[in-house]
C-alpha positions as a Markdown table, in Angstrom:
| # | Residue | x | y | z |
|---|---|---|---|---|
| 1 | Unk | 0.0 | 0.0 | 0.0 |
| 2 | Unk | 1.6 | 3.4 | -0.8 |
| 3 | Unk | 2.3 | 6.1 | 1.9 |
| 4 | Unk | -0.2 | 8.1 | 3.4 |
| 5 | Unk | 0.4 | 11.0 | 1.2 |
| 6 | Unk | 1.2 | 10.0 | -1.7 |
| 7 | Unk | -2.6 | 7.9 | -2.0 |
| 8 | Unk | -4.4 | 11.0 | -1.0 |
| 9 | Unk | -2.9 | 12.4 | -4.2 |
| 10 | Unk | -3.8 | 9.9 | -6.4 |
| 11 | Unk | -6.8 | 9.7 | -5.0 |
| 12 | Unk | -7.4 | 14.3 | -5.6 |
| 13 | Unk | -6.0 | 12.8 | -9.3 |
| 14 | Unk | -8.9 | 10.2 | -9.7 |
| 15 | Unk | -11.6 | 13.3 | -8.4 |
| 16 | Unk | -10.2 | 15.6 | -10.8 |
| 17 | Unk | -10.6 | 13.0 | -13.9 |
| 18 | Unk | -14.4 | 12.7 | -14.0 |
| 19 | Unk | -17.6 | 14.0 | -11.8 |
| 20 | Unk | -18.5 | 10.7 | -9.7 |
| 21 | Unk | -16.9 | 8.0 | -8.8 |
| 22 | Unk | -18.3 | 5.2 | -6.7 |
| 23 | Unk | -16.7 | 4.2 | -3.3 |
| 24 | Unk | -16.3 | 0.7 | -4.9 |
| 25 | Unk | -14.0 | 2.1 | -8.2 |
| 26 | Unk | -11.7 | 4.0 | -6.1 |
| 27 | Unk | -11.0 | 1.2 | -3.8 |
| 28 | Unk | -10.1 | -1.3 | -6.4 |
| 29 | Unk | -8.4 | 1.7 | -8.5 |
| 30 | Unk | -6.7 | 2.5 | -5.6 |
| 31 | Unk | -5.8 | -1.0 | -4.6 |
| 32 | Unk | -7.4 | -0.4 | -0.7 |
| 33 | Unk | -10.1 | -0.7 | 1.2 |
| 34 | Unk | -13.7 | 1.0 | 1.1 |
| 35 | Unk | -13.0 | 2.0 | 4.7 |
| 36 | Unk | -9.5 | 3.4 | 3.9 |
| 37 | Unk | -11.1 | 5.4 | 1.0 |
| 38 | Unk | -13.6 | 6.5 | 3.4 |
| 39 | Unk | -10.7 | 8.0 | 6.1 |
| 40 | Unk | -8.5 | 9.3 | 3.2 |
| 41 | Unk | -11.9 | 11.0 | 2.0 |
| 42 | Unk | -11.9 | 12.8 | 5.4 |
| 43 | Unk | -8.3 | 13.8 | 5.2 |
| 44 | Unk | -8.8 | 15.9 | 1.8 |
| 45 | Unk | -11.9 | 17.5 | 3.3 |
| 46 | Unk | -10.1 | 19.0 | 6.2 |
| 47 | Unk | -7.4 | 20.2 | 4.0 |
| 48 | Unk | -10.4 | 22.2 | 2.2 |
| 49 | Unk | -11.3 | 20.1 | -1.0 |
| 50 | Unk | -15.1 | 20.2 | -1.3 |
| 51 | Unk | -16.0 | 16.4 | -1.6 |
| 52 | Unk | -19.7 | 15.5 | -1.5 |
| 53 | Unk | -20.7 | 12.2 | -1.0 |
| 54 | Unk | -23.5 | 10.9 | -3.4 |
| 55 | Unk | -26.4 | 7.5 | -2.5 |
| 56 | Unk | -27.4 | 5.1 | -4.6 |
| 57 | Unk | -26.6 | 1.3 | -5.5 |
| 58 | Unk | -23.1 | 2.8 | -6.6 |
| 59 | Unk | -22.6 | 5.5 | -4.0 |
| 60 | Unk | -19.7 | 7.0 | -4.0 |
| 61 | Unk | -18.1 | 10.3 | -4.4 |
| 62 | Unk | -17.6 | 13.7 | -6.2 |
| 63 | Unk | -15.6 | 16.4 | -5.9 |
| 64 | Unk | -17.8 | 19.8 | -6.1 |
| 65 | Unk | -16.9 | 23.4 | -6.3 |
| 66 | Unk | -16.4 | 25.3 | -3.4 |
| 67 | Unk | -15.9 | 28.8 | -1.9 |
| 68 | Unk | -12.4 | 28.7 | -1.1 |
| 69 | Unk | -9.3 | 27.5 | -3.8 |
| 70 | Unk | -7.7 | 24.6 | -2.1 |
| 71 | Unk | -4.3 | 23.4 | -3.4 |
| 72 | Unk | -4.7 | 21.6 | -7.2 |
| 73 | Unk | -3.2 | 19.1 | -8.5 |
| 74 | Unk | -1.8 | 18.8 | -12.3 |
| 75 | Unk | -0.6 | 16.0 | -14.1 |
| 76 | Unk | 2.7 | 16.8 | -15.8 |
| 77 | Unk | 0.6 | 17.6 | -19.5 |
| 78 | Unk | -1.7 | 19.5 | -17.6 |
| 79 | Unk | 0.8 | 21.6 | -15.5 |
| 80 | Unk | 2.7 | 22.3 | -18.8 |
| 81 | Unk | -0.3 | 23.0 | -20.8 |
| 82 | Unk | -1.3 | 25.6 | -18.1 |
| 83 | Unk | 2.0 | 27.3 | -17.5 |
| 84 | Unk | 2.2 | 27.8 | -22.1 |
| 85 | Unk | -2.1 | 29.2 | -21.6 |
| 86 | Unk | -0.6 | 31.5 | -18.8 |
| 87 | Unk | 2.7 | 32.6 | -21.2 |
| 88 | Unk | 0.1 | 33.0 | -24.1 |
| 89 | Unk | -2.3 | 35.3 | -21.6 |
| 90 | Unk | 0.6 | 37.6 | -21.2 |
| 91 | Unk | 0.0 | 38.8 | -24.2 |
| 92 | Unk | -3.5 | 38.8 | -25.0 |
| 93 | Unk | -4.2 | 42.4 | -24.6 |
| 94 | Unk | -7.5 | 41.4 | -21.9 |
| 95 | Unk | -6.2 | 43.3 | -19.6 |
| 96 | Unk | -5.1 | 40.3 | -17.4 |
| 97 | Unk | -1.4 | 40.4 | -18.4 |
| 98 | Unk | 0.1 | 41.4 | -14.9 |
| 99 | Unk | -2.1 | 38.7 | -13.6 |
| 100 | Unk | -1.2 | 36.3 | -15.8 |
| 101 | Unk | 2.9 | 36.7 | -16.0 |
| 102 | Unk | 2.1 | 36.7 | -11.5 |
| 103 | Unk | 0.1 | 33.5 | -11.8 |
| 104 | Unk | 2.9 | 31.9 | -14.3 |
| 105 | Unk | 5.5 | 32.8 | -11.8 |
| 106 | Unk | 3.1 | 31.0 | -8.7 |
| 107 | Unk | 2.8 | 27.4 | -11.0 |
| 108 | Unk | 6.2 | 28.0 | -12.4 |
| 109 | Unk | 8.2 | 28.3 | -8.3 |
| 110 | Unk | 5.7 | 24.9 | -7.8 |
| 111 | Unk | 6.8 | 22.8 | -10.7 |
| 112 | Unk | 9.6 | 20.2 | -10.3 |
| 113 | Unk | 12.5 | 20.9 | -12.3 |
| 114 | Unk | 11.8 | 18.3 | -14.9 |
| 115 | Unk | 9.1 | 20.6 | -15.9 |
| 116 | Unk | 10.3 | 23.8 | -15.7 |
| 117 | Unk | 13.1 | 23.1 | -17.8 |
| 118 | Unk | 10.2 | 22.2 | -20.9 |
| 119 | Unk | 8.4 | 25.2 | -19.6 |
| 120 | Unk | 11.9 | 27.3 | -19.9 |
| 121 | Unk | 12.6 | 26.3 | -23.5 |
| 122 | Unk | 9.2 | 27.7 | -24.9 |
| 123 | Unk | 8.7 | 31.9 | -25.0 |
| 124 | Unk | 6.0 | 33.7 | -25.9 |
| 125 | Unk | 7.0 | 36.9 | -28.1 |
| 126 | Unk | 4.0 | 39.3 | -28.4 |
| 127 | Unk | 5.2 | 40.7 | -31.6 |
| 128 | Unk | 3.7 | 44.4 | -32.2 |
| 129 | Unk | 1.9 | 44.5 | -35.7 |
| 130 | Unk | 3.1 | 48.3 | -37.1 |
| 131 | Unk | 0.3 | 50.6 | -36.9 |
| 132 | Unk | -0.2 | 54.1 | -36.7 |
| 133 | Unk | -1.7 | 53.8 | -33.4 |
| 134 | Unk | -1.1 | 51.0 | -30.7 |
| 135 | Unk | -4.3 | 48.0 | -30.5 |
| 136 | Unk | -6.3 | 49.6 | -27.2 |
| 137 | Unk | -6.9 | 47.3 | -24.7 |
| 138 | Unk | -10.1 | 45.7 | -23.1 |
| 139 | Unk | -10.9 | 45.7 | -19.6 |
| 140 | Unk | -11.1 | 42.5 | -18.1 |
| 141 | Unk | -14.5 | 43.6 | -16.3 |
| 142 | Unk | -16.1 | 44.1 | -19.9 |
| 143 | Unk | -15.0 | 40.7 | -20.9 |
| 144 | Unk | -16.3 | 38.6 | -18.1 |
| 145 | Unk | -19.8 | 40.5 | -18.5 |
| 146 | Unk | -19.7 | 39.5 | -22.3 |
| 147 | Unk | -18.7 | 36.1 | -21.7 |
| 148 | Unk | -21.4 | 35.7 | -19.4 |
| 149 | Unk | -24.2 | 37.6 | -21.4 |
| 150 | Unk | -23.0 | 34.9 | -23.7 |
| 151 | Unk | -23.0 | 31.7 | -21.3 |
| 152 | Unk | -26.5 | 33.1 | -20.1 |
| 153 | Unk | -28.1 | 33.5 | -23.9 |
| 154 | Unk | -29.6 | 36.8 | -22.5 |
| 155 | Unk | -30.2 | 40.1 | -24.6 |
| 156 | Unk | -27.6 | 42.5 | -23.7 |
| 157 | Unk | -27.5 | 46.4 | -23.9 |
| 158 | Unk | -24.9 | 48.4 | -24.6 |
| 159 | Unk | -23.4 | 51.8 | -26.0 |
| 160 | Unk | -21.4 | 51.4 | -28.5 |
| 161 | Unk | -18.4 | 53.8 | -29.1 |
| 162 | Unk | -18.5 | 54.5 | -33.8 |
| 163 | Unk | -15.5 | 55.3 | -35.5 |
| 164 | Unk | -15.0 | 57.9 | -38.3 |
| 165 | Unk | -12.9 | 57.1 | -40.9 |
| 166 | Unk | -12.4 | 60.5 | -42.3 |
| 167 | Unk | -10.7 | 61.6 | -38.9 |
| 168 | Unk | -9.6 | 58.4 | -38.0 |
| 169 | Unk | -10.3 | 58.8 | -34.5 |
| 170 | Unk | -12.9 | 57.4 | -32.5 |
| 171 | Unk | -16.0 | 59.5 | -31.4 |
| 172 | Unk | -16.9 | 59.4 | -27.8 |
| 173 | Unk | -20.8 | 59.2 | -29.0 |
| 174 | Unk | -22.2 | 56.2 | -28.4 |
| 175 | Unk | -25.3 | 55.0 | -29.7 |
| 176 | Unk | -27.2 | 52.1 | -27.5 |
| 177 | Unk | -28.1 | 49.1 | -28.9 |
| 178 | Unk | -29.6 | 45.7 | -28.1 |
| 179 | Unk | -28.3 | 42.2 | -29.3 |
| 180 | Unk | -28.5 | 38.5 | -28.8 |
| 181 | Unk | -24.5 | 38.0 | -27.1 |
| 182 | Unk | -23.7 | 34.8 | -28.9 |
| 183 | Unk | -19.7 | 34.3 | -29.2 |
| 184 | Unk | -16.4 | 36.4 | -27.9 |
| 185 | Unk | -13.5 | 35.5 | -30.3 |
| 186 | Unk | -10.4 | 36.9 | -31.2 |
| 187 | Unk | -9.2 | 38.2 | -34.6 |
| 188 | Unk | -5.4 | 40.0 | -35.3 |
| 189 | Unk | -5.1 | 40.8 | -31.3 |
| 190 | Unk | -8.3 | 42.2 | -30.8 |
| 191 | Unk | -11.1 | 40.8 | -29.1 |
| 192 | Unk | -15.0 | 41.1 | -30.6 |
| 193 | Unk | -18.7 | 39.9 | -30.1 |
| 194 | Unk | -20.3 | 38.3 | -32.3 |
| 195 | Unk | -24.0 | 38.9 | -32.0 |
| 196 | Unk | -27.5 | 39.3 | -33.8 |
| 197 | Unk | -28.8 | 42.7 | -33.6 |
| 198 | Unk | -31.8 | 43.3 | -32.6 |
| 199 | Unk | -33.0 | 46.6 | -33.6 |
| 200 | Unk | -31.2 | 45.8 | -37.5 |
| 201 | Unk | -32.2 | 42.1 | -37.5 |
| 202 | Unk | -29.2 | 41.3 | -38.9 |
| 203 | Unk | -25.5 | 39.6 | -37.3 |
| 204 | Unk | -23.1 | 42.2 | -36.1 |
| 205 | Unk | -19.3 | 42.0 | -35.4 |
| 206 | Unk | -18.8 | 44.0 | -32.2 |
| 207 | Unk | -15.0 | 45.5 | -31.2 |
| 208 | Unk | -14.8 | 44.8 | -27.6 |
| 209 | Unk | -13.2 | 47.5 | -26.4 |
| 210 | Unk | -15.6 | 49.8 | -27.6 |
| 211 | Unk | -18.0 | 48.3 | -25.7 |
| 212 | Unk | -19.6 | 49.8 | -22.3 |
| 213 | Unk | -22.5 | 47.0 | -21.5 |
| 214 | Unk | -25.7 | 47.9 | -19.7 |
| 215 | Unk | -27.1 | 46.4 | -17.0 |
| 216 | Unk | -29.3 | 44.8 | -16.4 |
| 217 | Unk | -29.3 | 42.3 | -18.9 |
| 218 | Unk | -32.3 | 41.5 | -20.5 |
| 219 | Unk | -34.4 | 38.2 | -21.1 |
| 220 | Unk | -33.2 | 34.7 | -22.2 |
| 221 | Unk | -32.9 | 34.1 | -26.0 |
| 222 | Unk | -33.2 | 31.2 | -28.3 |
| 223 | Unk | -30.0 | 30.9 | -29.7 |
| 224 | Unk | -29.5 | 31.0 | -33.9 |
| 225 | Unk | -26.8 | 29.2 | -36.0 |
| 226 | Unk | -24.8 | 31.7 | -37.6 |
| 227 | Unk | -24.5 | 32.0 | -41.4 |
| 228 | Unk | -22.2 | 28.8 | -42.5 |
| 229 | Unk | -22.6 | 27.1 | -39.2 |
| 230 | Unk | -18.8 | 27.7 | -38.2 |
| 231 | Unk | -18.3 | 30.9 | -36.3 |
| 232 | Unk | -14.6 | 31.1 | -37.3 |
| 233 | Unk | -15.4 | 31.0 | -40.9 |
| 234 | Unk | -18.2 | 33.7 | -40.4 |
| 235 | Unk | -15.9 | 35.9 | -38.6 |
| 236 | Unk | -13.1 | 35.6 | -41.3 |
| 237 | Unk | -15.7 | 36.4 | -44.2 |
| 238 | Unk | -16.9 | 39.2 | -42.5 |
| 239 | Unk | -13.4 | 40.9 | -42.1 |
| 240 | Unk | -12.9 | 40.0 | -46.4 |
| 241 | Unk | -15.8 | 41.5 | -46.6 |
| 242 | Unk | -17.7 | 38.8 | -48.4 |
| 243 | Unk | -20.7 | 39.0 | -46.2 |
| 244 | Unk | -22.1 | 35.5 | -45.2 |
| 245 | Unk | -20.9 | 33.7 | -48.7 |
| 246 | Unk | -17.7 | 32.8 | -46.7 |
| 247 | Unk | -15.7 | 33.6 | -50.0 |
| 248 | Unk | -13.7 | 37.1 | -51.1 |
| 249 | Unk | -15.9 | 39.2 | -53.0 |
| 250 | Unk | -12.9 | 39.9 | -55.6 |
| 251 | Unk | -11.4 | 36.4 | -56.9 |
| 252 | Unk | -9.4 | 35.8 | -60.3 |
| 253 | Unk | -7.1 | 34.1 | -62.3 |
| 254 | Unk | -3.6 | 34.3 | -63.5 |
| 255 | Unk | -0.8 | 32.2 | -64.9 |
| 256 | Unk | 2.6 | 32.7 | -63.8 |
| 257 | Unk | 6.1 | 31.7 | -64.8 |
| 258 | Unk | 6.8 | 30.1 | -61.5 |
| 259 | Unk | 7.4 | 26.7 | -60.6 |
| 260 | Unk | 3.8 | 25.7 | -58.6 |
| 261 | Unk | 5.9 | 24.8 | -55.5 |
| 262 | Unk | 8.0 | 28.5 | -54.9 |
| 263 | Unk | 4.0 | 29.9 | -55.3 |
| 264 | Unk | 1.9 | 27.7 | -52.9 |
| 265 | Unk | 4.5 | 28.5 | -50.1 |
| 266 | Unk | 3.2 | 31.6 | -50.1 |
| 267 | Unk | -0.5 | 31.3 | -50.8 |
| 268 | Unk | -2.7 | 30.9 | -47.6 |
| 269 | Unk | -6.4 | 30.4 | -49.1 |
| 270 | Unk | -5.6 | 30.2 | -52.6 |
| 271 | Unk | -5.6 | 27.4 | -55.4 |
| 272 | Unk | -2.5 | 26.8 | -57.0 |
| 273 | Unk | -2.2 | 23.8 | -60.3 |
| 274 | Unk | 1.4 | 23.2 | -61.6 |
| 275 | Unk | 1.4 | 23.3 | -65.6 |
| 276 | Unk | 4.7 | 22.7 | -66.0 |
| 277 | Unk | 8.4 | 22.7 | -64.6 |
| 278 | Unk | 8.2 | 26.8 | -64.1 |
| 279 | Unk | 4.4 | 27.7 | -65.0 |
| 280 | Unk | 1.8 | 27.6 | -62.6 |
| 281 | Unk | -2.1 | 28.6 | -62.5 |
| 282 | Unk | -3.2 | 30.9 | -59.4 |
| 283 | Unk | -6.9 | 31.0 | -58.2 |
| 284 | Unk | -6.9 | 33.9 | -55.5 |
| 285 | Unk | -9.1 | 36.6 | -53.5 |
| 286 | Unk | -9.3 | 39.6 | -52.2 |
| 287 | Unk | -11.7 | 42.3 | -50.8 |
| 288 | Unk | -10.6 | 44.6 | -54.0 |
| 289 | Unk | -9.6 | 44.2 | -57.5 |
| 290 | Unk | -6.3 | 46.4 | -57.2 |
| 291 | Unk | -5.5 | 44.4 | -53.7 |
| 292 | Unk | -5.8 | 41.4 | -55.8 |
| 293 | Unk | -3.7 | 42.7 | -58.4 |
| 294 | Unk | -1.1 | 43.8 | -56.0 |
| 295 | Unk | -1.3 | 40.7 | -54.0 |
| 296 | Unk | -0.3 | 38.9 | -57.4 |
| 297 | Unk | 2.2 | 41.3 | -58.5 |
| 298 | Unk | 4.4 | 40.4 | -55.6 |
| 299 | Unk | 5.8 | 37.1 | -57.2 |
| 300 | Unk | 8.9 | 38.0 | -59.3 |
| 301 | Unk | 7.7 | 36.7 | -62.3 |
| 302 | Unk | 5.5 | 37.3 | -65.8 |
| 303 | Unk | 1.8 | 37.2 | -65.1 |
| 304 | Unk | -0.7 | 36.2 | -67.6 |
| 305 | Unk | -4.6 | 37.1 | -66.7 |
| 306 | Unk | -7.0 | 34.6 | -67.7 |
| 307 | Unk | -10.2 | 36.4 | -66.3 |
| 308 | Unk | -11.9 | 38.1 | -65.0 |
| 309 | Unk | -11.8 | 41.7 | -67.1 |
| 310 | Unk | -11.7 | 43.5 | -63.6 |
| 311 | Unk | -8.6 | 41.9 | -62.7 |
| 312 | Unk | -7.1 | 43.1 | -66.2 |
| 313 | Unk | -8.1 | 46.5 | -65.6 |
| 314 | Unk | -6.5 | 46.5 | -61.7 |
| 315 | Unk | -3.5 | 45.4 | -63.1 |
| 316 | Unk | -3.6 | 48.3 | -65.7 |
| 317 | Unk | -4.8 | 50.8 | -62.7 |
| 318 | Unk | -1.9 | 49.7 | -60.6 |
| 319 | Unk | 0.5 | 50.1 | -64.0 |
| 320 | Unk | -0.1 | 53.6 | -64.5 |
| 321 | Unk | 0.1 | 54.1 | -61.0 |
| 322 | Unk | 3.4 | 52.6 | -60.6 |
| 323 | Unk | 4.3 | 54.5 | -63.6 |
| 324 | Unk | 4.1 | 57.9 | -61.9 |
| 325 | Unk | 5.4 | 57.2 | -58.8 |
| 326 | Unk | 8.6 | 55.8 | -60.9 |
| 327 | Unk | 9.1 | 59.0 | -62.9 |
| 328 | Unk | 8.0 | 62.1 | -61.0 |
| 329 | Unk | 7.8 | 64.1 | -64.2 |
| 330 | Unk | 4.8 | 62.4 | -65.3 |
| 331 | Unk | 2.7 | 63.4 | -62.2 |
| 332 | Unk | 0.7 | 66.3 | -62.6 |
| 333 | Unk | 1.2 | 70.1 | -61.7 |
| 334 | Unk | -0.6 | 72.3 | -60.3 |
């Protein structure tokens, strides 16, 4: 039979794995008796570990949430896995990143050395994308009362902070709204909600830090499927700006003289056929016809458009434009 401690572990370990177990399972998993179970039971209770005992033909036990955080216990996968969710958290601009790099610190002092050494070898970067103005962040109070607006399926309200483009700064109006919360995701370092509007009975993609919610919240909804079924492929069509088709709402064709395999390195989302030792055919998107144009012109190489006519003329729009910025005298004076 092992030591004292080292069974009351294993048995926290068995608690942790699923929701009941019965008195019966944990004897013969821990290879001891019912009554020992029963004592060791006791032991983890005093030490503040919420276990509630459960009747029945296989009555047994469960370990329950409780008011107070007693000390966990973490395989070594799960220990690792937290300490690389905590590094990650440092950096996800929720407003939790102090907290985060303090509570990596806590598990990381804990750990035995075998794992802080794999811990140690992995770093997070957060690398900066270059903007004109830094990402802002989001309070951590405004997420927790979207994730839970969401959780709940109850109507939210909330003002709403709009953005000008023409000034490029944002405008301290805010105009309220209501909307059915139905997913918080992440996109490019920011966060947003992903919800149906009420009032414009239509989805809206929400920027969470522009977000001031209301409370109370309102009544329970039904929730809806959103367009596509797949709310990461809705959210990434929304930001091409295809609208619900899931698909760029600029796509042509080119051939260039390329090998197939120096192109598809390169391409994300696109379709790329090899038609011969250096020739390729390139099927790609965009959200414009000269972003298209410029996303093709990138590849050193000769580009023949098949289709479509818009593409042709992009390229042309873009070649004139090129053309002037090239030789100064050609712009115009005045």
């Amino acid at each position: 039979m092992p030591k004292t401690s080292a069974r009351l572990l294993a048995l926290l370990s068995l608690l942790q794995a699923r929701r009941d177990w019965p008195g019966a399972l944990l004897a013969e998993r821990l290879d001891i008796s019912p009554r020992t179970v029963r004592r060791d039971v006791d032991r983890l209770r005093e030490l503040g570990y919420p276990i509630m005992t459960f009747k029945g033909p296989d009555g047994g036990y469960r370990l329950d949430a409780g008011t107070e955080l007693p000390p966990l216990l973490f395989d070594d996968e799960q220990a690792v896995a937290l300490a690389i969710a905590l590094q990650i958290a440092t950096t996800a601009g929720a407003g939790i990143e102090e907290a985060a790099a303090r509570a990596l610190n806590t598990v990381r002092q804990v750990m035995p050395a075998r794992l802080r050494h794999r811990i140690d070898t992995l770093r997070v970067t957060a690398v900066e994308r270059p903007a004109l103005r830094p990402d802002p962040q989001v309070d951590s109070g405004v997420l927790m009362a979207l994730s839970a607006a969401v959780h709940a399926r109850e109507v939210l309200r909330l003002d709403y902070a709009s953005f000008s483009p023409q000034s490029a700064e944002e405008d301290t109006r805010t105009a309220p709204r209501r909307v059915q919360p139905h997913h918080l995701v992440t996109w490019g370092g920011r966060w947003y909600l992903v919800a149906w509007d009420l009032d414009r009975e239509d989805w809206r993609t929400f920027r969470a830090d522009r977000i001031t919610p209301r409370a109370p919240t309102g009544p329970r909804f039904t929730p809806r499927e959103v367009p596509g079924g797949e709310v990461a492929a809705f959210v990434a069509a929304r930001f091409r700006g295809a609208g619900d088709s899931g698909d760029w709402p600029c796509r042509g064709e080119v051939i260039l003289d390329l090998p197939a395999a120096a192109v598809s390195h390169y391409v994300r989302d696109g379709l790329v056929e090899e038609l011969g030792p250096d020739r390729c055919r390139l099927t790609l998107g965009s959200w414009s016809w000269p972003g298209l144009a410029a996303a093709i012109g990138r590849f050193d190489a000769d580009i023949e458009v098949v289709g479509p006519a818009e593409l042709k003329e992009a390229f042309a729009h873009l070649a004139r434009r090129y053309a002037k910025a090239a030789d100064p005298e050609e712009r115009p004076h005045g």
